[in-house]
C-alpha positions as CSV (number, residue, x, y, z in Angstrom):
1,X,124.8,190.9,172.4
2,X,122.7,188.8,170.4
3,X,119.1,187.0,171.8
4,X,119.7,183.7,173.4
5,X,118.2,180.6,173.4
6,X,118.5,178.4,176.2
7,X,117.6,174.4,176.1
8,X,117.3,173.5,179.8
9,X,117.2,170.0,181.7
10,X,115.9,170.8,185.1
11,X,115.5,167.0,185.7
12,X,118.7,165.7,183.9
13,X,118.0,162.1,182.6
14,X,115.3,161.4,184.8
15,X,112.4,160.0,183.5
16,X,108.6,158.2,184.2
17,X,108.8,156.8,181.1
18,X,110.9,154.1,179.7
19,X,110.3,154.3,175.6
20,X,112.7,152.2,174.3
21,X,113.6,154.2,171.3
22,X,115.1,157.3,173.6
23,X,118.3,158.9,172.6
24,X,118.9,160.6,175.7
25,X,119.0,157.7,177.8
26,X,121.8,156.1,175.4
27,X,123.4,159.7,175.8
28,X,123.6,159.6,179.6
29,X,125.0,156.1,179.3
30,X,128.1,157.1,178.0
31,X,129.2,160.3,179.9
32,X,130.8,159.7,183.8
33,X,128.0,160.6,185.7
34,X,124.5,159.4,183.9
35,X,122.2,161.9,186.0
36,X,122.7,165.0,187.5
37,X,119.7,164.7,189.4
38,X,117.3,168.0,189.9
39,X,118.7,171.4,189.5
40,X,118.5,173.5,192.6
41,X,117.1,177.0,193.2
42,X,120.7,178.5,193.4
43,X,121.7,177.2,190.0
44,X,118.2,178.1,188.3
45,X,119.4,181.7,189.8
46,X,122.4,182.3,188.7
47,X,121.4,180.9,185.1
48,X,118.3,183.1,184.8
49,X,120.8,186.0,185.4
50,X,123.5,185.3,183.2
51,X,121.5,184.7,180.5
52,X,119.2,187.9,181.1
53,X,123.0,189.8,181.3
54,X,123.7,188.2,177.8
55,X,120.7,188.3,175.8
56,X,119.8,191.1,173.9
57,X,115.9,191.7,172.7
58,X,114.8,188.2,173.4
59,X,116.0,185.3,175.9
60,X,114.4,181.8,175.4
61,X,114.2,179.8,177.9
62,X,113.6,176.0,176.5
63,X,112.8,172.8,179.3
64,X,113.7,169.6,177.8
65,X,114.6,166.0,179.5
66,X,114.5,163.2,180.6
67,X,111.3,164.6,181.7
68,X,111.1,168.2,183.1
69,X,108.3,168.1,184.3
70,X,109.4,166.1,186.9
71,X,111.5,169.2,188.6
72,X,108.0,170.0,190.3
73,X,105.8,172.9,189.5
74,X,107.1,175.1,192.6
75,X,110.4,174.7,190.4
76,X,109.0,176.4,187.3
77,X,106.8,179.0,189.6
78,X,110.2,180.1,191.1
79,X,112.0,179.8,187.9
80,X,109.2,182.8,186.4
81,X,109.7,185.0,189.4
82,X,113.4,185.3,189.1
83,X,112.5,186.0,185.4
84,X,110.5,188.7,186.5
85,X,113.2,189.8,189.2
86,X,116.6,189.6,187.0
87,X,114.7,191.2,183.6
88,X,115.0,195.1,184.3
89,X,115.6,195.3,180.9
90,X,112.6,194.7,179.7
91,X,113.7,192.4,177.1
92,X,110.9,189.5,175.2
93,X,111.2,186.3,177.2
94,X,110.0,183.1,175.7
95,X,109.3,179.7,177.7
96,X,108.5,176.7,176.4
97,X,108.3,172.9,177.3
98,X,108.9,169.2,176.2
99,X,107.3,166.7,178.0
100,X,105.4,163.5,178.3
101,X,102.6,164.5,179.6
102,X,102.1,162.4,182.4
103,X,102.2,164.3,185.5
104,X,100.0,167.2,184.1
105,X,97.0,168.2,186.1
106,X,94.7,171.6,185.9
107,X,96.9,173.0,188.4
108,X,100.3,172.5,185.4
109,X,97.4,173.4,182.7
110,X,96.7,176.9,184.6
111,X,100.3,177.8,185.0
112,X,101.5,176.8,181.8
113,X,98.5,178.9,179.9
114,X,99.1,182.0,182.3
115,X,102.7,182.2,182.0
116,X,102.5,181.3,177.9
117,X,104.5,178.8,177.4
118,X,104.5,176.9,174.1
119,X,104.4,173.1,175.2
120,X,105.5,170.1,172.9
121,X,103.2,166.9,173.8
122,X,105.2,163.7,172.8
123,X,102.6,161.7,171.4
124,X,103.3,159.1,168.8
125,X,100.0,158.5,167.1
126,X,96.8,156.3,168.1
127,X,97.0,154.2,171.1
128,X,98.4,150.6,169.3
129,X,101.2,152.6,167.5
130,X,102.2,154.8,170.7
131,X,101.7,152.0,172.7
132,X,104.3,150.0,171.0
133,X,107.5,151.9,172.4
134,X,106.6,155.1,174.6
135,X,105.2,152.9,177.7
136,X,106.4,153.1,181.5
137,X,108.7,151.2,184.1
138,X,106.0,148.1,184.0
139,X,105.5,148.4,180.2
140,X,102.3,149.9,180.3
141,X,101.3,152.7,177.3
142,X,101.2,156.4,177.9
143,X,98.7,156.6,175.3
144,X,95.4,157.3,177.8
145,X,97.3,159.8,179.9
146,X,98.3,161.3,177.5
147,X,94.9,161.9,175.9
148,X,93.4,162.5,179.5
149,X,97.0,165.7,179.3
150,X,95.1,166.8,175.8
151,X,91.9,167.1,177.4
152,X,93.7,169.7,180.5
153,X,95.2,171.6,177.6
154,X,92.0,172.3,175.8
155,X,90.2,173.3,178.6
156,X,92.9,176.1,180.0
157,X,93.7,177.3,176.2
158,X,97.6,175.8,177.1
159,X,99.6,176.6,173.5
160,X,101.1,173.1,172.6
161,X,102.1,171.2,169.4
162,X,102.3,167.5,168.4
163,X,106.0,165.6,168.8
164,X,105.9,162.3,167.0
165,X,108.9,160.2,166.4
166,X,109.2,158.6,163.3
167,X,110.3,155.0,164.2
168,X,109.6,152.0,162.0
169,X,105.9,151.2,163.2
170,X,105.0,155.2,162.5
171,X,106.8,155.3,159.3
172,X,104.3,152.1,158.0
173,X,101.4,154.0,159.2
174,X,101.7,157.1,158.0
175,X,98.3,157.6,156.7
176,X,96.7,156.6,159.9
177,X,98.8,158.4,161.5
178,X,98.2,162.1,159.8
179,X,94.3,161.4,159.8
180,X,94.4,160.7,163.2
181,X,96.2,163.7,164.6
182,X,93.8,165.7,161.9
183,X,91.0,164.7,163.1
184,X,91.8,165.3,166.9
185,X,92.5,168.6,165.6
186,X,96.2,168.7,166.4
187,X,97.2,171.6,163.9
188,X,100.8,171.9,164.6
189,X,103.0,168.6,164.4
190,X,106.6,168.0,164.0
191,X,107.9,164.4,162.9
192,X,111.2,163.5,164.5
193,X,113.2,161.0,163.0
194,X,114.0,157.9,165.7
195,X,117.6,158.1,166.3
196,X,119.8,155.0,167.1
197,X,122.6,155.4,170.0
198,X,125.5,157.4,169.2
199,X,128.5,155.3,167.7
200,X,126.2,152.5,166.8
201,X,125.8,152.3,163.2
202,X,122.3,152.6,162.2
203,X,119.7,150.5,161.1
204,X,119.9,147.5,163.8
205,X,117.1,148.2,166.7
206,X,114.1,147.0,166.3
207,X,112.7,150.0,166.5
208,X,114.9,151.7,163.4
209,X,114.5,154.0,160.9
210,X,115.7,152.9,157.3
211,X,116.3,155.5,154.4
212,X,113.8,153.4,152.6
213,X,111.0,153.6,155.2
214,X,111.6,157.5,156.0
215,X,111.3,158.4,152.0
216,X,107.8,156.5,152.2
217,X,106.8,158.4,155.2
218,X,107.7,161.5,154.0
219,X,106.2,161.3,150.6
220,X,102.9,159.8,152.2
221,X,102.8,162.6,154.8
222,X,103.4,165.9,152.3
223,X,100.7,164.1,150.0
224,X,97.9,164.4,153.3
225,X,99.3,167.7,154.2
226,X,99.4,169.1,150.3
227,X,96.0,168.0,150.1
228,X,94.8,170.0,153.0
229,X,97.2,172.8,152.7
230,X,96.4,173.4,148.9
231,X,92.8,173.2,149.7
232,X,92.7,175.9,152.6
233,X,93.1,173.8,155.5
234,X,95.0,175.0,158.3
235,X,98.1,172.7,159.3
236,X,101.7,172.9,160.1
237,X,104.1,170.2,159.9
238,X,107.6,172.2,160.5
239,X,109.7,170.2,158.5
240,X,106.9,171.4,155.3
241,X,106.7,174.7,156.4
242,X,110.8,175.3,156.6
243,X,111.0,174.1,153.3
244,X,108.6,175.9,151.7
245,X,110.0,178.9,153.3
246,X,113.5,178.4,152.1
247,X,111.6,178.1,148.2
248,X,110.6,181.8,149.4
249,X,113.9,182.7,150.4
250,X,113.8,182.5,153.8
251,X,116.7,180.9,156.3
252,X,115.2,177.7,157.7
253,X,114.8,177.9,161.8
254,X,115.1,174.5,162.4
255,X,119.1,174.1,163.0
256,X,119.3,170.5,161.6
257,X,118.4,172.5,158.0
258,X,120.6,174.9,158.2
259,X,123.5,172.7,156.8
260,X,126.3,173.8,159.4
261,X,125.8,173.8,163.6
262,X,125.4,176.6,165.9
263,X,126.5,176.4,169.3
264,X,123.2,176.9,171.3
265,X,123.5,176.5,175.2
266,X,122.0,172.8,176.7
267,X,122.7,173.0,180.5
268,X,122.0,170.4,182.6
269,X,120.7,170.0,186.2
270,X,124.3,170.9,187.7
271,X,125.3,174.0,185.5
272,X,127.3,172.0,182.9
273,X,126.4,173.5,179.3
274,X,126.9,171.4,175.7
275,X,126.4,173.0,172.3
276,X,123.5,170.5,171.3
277,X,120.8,168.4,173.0
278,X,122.6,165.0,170.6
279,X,125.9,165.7,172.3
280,X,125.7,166.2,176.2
281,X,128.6,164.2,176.9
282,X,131.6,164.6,178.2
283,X,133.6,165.7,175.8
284,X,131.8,168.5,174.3
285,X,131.1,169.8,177.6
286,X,131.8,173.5,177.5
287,X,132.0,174.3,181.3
288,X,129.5,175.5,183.5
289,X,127.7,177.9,184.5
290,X,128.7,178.8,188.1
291,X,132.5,179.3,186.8
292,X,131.9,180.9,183.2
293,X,129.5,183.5,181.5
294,X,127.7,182.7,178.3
295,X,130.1,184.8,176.1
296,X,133.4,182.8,177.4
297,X,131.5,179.6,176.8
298,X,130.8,180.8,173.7
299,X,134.4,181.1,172.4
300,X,135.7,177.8,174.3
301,X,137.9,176.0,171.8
302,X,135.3,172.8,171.9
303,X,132.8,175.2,171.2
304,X,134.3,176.7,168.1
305,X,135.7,172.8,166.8
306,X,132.1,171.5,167.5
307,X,131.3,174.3,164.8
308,X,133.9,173.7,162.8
309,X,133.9,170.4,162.0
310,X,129.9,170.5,160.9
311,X,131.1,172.3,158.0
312,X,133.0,169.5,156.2
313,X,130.5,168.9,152.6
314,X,130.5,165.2,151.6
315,X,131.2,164.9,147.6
316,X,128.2,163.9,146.9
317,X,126.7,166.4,148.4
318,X,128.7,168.6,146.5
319,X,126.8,167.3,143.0
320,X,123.6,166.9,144.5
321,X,120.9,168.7,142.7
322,X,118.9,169.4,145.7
323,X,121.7,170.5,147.9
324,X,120.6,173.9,148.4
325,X,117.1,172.4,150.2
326,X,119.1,169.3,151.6
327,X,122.5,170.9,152.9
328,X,123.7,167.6,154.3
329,X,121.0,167.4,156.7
330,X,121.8,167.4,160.6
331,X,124.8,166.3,162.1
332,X,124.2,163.5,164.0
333,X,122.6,161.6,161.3
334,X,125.9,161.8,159.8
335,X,127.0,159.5,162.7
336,X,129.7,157.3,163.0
337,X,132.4,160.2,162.0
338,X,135.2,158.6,159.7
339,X,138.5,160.1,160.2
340,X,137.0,162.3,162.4
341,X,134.4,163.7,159.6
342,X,130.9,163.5,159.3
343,X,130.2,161.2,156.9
344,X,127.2,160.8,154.0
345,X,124.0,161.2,155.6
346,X,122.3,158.2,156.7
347,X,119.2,159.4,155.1
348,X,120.1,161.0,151.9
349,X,118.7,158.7,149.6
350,X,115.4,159.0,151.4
351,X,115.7,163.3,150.8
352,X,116.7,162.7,147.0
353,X,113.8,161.3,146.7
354,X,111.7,163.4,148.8
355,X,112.5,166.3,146.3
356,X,112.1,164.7,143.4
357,X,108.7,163.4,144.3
358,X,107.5,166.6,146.3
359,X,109.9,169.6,145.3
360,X,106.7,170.6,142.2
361,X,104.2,171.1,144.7
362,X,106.5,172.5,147.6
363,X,107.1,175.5,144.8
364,X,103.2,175.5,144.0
365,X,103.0,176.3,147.9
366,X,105.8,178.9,148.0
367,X,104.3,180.7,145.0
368,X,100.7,180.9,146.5
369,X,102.0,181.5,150.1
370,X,103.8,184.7,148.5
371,X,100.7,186.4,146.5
């Protein structure tokens, strides 16, 4: 069996935040029951030994929302002993953890850093650009907790990186924006472009992402990171690093890269399991946990046509010069289907001319990185 990589929503859609740009809340508004609430002890169980059964050298074990954290810490303290119990193989286990932030004390900060996991800090910038969308129930900004979250982290040595959505108001600041997560000595980022709800066409929230905008931000981004990169300075954006990786031959790991989709395992709070955290709904649901292992679920016919139909190559893409770094880009960025294909990415005006702007230097990079 090969490793496995589970993406895990403990909490379902529950969340203390309200940011108005959030994909998963559009996603639970569209499937027949929005939350599944908190996933109890017996389910956390039986998952923790299904997947140790599977997995083969290394199991992941991935806690995404809404807002995990908001399962409790006696949740993720269990969760680690029946690791420990259920892995007499000895095999590599990997945790890690998406959150907001706000519920972190030293008491999360001391568990976190002793158990290793890798923790991805949503943090859109400085306080008037983070501010602007990622605030709470009364509309107030995450942006001081989170900072106060930063400080916990630094003082127990907790591994975490930098998630920033790229929404409109980040993509005009993108200057700002690198500079200040530089200089707070944030080394590891990942940009995340803003998605609008599934089925919607693009482009008509206030908080959108247009090709145009994305292109900018992309170009003014790699010039700040070539910059430091070239000169010695230590920083990883992921989407840079993939890319200059492929230039050296590697596969990317980032799936939306990868030009086709896998079918990973996202299981919410009741068991159910989806092949991607953009599709939890209803009918990509693969079954669950408590009736089927991971290797039926696996070869479920909605697994295999959510595969499938991720391989369909626009025409364009076809003649694109810059294919082989491109490859379509991820799937649900070629929402609304069309005859039940995806169609031209949304954004593939803003990677042509990514590459043609940044594609000298990325090669620069790929040649020192291999000396």
């Amino acid at each position: 069996m090969p490793p496995i990589n589970l993406l895990i929503k403990p909490a379902s859609s529950l969340c203390n935040l309200r940011c108005k740009y959030c994909f998963y809340h559009s996603i639970a508004e569209n499937r027949s029951v929005p939350s599944y609430g908190i996933m109890n002890i017996e389910t956390a169980e039986l998952l923790v030994k299904n997947a140790i059964d599977f997995a083969e050298n290394i199991c992941t074990f991935a806690f995404q929302g809404g807002e995990p954290t908001l399962a409790g810490l006696d949740f993720y303290k269990n969760f680690v002993q029946l690791v420990n119990k259920y892995n007499t193989k000895n095999i590599k286990i990997n945790y890690a953890i998406q959150t907001n932030g706000i519920v972190i004390d030293e008491e999360w900060a001391d568990f976190l850093a002793k158990n290793n996991f890798l923790v991805g800090l949503s943090l859109d910038g400085p306080k008037d650009i983070n501010d602007a969308y990622r605030v709470d129930i009364r509309e107030e900004g995450s942006f001081s907790r989170i900072m106060k979250t930063v400080e916990i982290f630094n003082k127990y040595d907790v591994q975490y990186n930098i998630l920033c959505v790229v929404n409109n108001l980040v993509a005009r600041h993108a200057n700002k924006i690198y500079n200040f997560f530089t200089k707070k000595k944030f080394d590891y980022l990942q940009f995340i472009q803003c998605l609008d709800p599934l089925d919607e066409e693009p482009g008509g929230n206030p908080y959108s992402l247009s090709p145009d905008m994305y292109a900018n931000f992309l170009k003014r981004i790699f010039d700040n990171w070539y910059r430091d990169v070239s000169s010695g300075k230590f920083v990883s954006i992921r989407y840079f690093d993939n890319l200059v990786g492929m230039i050296m031959g590697y596969p990317p790991e980032a799936c939306g890269m990868l030009g086709r989709c896998s079918c990973y395992f996202v299981i919410e709070a009741d068991g159910s399991v989806y092949p991607c955290d953009f599709y939890v709904l209803d009918e990509w649901k693969l079954g669950n946990i408590k009736k089927a292992g991971f290797t039926d679920l696996l070869n479920t016919d909605t697994a295999k046509r959510f595969v499938q139909v991720s391989l369909h190559v626009d025409d364009k893409c076809k003649e694109c010069k810059w294919y082989n770094m491109c490859r379509g880009g991820c799937r649900r960025t070629r929402e609304p289907f069309k005859d039940g294909l995806p169609v031209l990415n949304y954004y593939c005006k803003s990677y042509y001319e990514f590459f043609e702007y940044a594609y000298e230097r990325l090669y620069k990079l790929a040649l020192m990185f291999s000396r």
